[in-house]
C-alpha positions as CSV (number, residue, x, y, z in Angstrom):
1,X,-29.4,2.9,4.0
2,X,-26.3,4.3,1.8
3,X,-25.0,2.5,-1.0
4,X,-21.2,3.6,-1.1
5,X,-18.6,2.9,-4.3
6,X,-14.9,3.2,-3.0
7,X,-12.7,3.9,-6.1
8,X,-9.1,3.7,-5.6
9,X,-7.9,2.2,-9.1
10,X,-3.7,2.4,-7.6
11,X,-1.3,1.5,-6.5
12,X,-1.1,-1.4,-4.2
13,X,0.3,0.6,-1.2
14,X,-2.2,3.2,-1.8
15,X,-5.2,0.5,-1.8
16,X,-3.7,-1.0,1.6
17,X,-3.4,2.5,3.1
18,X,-7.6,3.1,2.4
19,X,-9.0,-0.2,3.7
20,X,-8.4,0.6,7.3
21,X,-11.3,3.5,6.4
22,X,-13.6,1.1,4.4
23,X,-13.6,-1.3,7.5
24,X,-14.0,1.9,9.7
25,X,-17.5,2.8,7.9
26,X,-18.7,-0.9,7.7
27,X,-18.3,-0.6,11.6
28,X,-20.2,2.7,11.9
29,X,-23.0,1.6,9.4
30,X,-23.0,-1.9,9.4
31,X,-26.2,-2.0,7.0
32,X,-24.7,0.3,4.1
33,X,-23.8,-1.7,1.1
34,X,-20.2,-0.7,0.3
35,X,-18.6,-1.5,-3.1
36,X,-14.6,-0.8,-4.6
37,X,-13.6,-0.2,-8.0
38,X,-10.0,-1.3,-8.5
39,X,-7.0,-3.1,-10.8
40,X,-7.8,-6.8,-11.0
41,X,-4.2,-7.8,-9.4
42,X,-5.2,-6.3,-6.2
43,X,-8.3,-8.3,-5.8
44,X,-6.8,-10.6,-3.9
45,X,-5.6,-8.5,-1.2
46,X,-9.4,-8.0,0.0
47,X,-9.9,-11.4,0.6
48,X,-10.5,-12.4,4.5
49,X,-11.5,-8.7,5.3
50,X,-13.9,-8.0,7.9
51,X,-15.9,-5.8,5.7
52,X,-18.4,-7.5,2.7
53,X,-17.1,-5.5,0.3
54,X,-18.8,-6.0,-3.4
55,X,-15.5,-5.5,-6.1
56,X,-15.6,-4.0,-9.4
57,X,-12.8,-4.1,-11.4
58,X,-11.0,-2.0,-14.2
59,X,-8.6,-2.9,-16.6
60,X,-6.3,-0.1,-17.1
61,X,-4.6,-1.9,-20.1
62,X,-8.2,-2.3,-21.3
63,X,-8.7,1.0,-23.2
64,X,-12.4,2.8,-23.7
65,X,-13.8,-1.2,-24.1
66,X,-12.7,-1.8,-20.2
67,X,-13.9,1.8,-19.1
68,X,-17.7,0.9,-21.1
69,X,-17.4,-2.6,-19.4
70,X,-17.2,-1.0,-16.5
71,X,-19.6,1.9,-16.8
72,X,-22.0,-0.8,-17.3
73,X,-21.7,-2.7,-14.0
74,X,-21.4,0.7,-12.2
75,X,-25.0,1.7,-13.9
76,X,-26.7,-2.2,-12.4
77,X,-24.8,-1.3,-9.0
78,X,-26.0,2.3,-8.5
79,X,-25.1,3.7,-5.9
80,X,-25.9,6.7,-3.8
81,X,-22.7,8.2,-3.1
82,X,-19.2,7.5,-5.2
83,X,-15.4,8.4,-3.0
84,X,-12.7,9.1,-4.8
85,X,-9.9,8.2,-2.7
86,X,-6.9,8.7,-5.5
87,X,-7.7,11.5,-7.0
88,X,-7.2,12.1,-10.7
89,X,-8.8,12.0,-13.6
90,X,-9.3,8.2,-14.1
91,X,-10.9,7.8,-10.6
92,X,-12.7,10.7,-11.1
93,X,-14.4,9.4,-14.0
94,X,-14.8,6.2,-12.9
95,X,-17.1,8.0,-9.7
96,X,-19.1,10.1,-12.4
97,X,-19.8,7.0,-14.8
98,X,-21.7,5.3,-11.4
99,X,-23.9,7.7,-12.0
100,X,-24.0,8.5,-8.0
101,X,-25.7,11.5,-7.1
102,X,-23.3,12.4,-4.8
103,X,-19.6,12.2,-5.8
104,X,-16.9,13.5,-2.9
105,X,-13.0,14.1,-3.2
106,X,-10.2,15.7,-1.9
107,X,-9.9,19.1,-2.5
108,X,-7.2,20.1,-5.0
109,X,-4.3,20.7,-2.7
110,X,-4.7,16.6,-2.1
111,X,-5.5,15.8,-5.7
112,X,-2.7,14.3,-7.8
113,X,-5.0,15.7,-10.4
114,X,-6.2,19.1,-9.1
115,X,-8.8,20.2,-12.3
116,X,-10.5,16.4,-11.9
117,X,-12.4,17.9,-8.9
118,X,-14.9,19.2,-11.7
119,X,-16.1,15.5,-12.2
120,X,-17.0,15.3,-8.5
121,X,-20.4,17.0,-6.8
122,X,-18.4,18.1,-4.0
123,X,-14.5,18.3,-1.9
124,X,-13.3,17.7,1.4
125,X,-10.3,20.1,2.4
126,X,-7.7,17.9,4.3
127,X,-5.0,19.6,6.6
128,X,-1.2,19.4,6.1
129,X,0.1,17.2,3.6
130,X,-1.8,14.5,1.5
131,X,-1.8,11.1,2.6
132,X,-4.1,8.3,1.1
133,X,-4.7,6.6,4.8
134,X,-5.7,10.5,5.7
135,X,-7.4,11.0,2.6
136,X,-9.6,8.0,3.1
137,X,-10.1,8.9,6.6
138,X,-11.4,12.2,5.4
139,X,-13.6,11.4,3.0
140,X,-15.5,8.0,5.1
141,X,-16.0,10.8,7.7
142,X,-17.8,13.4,5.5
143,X,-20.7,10.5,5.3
144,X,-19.9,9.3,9.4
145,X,-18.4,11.9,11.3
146,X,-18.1,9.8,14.3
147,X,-15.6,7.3,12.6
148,X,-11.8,7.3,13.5
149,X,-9.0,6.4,11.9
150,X,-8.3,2.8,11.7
151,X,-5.2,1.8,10.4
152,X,-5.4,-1.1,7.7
153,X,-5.3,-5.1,8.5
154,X,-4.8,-7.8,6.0
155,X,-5.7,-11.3,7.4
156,X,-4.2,-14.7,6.3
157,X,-6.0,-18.2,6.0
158,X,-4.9,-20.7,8.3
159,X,-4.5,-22.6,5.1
160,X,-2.5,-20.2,3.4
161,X,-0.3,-19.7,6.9
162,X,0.7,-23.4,6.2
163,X,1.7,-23.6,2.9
164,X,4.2,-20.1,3.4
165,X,5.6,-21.7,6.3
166,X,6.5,-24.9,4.7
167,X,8.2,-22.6,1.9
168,X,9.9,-20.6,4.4
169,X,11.6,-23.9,5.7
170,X,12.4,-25.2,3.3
171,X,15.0,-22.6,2.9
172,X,16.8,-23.0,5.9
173,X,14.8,-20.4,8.2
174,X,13.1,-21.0,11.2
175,X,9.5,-19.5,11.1
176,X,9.4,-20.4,14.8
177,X,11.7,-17.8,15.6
178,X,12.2,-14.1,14.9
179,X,13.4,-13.5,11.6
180,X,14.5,-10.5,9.2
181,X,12.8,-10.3,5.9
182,X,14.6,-7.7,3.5
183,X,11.9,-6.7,0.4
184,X,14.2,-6.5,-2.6
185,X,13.2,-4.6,-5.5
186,X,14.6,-3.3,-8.8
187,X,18.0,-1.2,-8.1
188,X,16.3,0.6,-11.3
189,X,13.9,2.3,-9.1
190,X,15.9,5.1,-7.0
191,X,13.1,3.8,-4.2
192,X,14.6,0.6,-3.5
193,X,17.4,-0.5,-1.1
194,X,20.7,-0.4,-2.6
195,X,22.3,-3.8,-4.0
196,X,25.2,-3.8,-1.1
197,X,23.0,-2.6,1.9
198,X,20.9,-5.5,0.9
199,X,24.0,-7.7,0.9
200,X,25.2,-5.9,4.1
201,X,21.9,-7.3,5.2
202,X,22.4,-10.6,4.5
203,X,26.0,-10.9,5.9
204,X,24.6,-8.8,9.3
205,X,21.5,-11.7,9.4
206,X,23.2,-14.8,8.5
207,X,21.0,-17.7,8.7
208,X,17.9,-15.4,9.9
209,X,17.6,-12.9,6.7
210,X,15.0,-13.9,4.3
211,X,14.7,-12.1,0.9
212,X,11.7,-11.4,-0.5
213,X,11.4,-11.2,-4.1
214,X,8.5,-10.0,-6.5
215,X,7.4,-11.2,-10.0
216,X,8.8,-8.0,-11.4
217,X,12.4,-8.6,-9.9
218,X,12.9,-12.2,-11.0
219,X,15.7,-10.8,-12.4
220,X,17.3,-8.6,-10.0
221,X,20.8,-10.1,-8.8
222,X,20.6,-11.6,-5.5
223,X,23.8,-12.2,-2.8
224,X,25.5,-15.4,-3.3
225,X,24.1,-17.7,-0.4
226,X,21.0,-15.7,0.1
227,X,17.8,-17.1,0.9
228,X,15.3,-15.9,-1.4
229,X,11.5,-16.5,-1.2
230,X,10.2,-16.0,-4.6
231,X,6.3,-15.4,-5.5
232,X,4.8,-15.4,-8.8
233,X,2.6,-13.2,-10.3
234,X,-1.0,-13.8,-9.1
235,X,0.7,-14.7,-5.5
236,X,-0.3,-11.3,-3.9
237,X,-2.2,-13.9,-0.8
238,X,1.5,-15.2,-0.3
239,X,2.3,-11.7,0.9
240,X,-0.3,-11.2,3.4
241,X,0.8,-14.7,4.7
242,X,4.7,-14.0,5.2
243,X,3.8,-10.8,7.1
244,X,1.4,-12.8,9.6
245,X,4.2,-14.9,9.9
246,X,7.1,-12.2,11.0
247,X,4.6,-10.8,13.1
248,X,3.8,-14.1,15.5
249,X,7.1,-14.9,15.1
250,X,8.3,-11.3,16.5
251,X,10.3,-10.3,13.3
252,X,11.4,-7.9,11.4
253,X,10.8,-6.4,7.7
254,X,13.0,-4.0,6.2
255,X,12.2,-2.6,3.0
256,X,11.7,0.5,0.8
257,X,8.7,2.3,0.4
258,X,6.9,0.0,-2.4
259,X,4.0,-1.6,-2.6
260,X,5.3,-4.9,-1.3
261,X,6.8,-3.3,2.1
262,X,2.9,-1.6,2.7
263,X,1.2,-5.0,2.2
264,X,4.0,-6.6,4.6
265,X,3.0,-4.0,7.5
266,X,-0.3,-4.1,7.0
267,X,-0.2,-7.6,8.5
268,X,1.0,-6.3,11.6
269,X,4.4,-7.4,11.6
270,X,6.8,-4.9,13.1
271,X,8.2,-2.9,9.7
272,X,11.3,-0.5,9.1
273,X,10.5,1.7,6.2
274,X,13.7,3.3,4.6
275,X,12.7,6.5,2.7
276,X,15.0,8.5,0.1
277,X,13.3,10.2,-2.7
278,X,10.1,9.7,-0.8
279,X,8.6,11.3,1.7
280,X,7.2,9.7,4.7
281,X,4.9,12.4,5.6
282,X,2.7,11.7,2.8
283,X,2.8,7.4,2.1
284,X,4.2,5.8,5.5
285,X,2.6,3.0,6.8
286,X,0.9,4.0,9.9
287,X,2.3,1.4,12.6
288,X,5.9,1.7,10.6
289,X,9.1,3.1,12.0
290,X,10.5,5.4,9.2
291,X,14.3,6.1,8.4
292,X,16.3,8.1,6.4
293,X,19.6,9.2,5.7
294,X,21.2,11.0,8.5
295,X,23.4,12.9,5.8
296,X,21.2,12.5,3.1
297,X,21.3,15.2,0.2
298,X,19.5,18.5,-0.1
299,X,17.6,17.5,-3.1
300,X,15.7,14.7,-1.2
301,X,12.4,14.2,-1.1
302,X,11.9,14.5,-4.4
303,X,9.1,12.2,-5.1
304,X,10.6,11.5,-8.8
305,X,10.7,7.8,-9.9
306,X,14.1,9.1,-11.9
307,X,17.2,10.4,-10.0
308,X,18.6,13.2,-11.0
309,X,21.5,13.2,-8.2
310,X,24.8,13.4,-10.0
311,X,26.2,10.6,-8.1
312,X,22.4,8.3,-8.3
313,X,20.0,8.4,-5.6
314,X,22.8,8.9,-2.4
315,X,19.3,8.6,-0.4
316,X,19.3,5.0,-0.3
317,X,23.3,4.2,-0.2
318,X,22.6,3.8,3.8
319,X,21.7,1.1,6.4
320,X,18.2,1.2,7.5
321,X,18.9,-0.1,10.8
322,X,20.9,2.6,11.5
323,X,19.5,5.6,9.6
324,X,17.8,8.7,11.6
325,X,14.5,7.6,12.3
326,X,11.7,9.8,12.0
327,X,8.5,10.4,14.2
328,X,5.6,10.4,12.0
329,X,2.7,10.8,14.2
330,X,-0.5,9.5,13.1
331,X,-4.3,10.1,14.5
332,X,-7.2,10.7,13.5
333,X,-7.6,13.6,10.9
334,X,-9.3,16.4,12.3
């Protein structure tokens, strides 16, 4: 029997993209206890899982008192072997203050971090380019080879099915029937859909689009006549419960490539991902159809969370249900 500590400390998307691995090796070796350091925010996402999964958490805002608070539980949980499945310094650390004797990452091609590798006993070279659903794929098979790659699935509560549905009504839209729901995020972020595609949206949908807003974007303008489902902070569960929905109802999401949009497909409901500065190759959602720009600038994918485009970040002024879509062929790493 193998004790295993996950660590993957960020972002949301990131988390969703590894748990499709973590329910991969409970499957292979059903009797291994298996244990994940992460934020406290996203502690609700694991619940209803098919894998018992012990959780740790780490307060990033928490300073060296967090990271001793935390060294302490790791030391009580000891465990045999430590992944890092994000790759930097602060998950790096986080593996070496478990005090696992055998401590695996990425190799430094597929570290965000490359010199963090020197906290780890040992690295796993990944082909082509980084991916964390890849990553996590990579590393769950350096312990059981035999395991595949499983793409991720979040699981509502009947309960929680309910209580979405009657907020889902009660702004005009039938759950009952397919339905679009748009993931609006800050215009700030040269990631998220453009203020009049969004609008475009709504005019396209009328009486069928349902906007889904975030605690960070309670103040993002919305379209006049819009219907907007609005969660709290502390609401992630809310999420997971509006993509079940879309998905038995045979909907749609459209959204950007943010936390928010990865949560929604993890669900299983059918997902359009619009990509600008991203690049798809390296965060898509596996079940996702991907789109970009068919005249989108030279400068994209830049990966930079500021745009530098001269005329703002072009890569997003474009409908996503009529960009070029993109094949991005997933399977299982080799």
């Amino acid at each position: 029997m193998t004790a295993v500590l996950f660590v993957r400390l960020s972002a949301m998307g990131d988390l969703v993209h590894g748990l499709g691995a973590m329910a991969a090796l409970h499957h292979a070796r059903p009797d291994w206890p298996l244990a994940l350091v992460t934020q406290p925010e996203f502690v609700p996402l694991l619940h209803g899982l098919p894998v018992p999964l012990r959780v740790l958490t780490f307060d990033r805002r928490g300073g060296l008192a967090a990271l001793w608070r935390l060294g302490r539980e790791l030391r009580r949980l000891r465990p045999d072997v430590a992944l890092d499945l994000q790759g930097n310094w602060k998950s790096a650390l986080v593996a070496r203050l478990s005090g696992a004797p055998r401590r695996l990452g990425m190799a430094s091609s597929w570290r965000q971090e490359p010199a963090s590798r020197w906290l780890l006993t040992a690295t796993v070279v990944g082909a082509g380019l980084p991916h964390p659903a890849k990553a996590a794929t990579k590393l769950v098979q350096a312990l059981a080879p035999e395991v595949a790659f499983t793409p991720p699935a979040l699981v509502a509560a009947q309960s929680e099915l309910q209580q979405e549905q009657i907020a889902i009504e009660r702004l005009g839209i039938d759950w009952r029937r397919p339905f679009v729901v748009v993931v609006l995020t800050d215009p700030a972020d040269p990631r998220a859909l453009r203020p009049a595609v969004v609008q475009e949206l709504s005019r396209r949908h009328a009486g069928r689009v349902l906007l889904v807003v975030g605690p960070a974007e309670a103040g993002v303008p919305v379209p006049a006549g819009a219907a907007v489902l609005r969660h709290a902070r502390g609401e992630l569960r809310r999420l997971v419960a509006l993509g079940a929905i879309v998905a038995a109802a045979g909907g749609l999401v459209l959204g950007p490539d943010q936390g928010a949009t990865h949560v929604l497909a993890a669900t299983g409901a059918r997902t359009t991902v619009a990509y600008g500065p991203q690049d798809p190759q390296r965060t898509a959602p596996p079940a996702a159809t991907v789109v970009v720009h068919a005249l989108a600038p030279a400068c994209r994918p830049c990966r930079s969370r500021r745009c530098h485009h001269e005329a703002g970040p072009v890569c997003m002024d474009f409908d996503p249900e009529a960009g070029r879509t993109l094949d991005v062929t997933w399977s299982a790493p080799a």
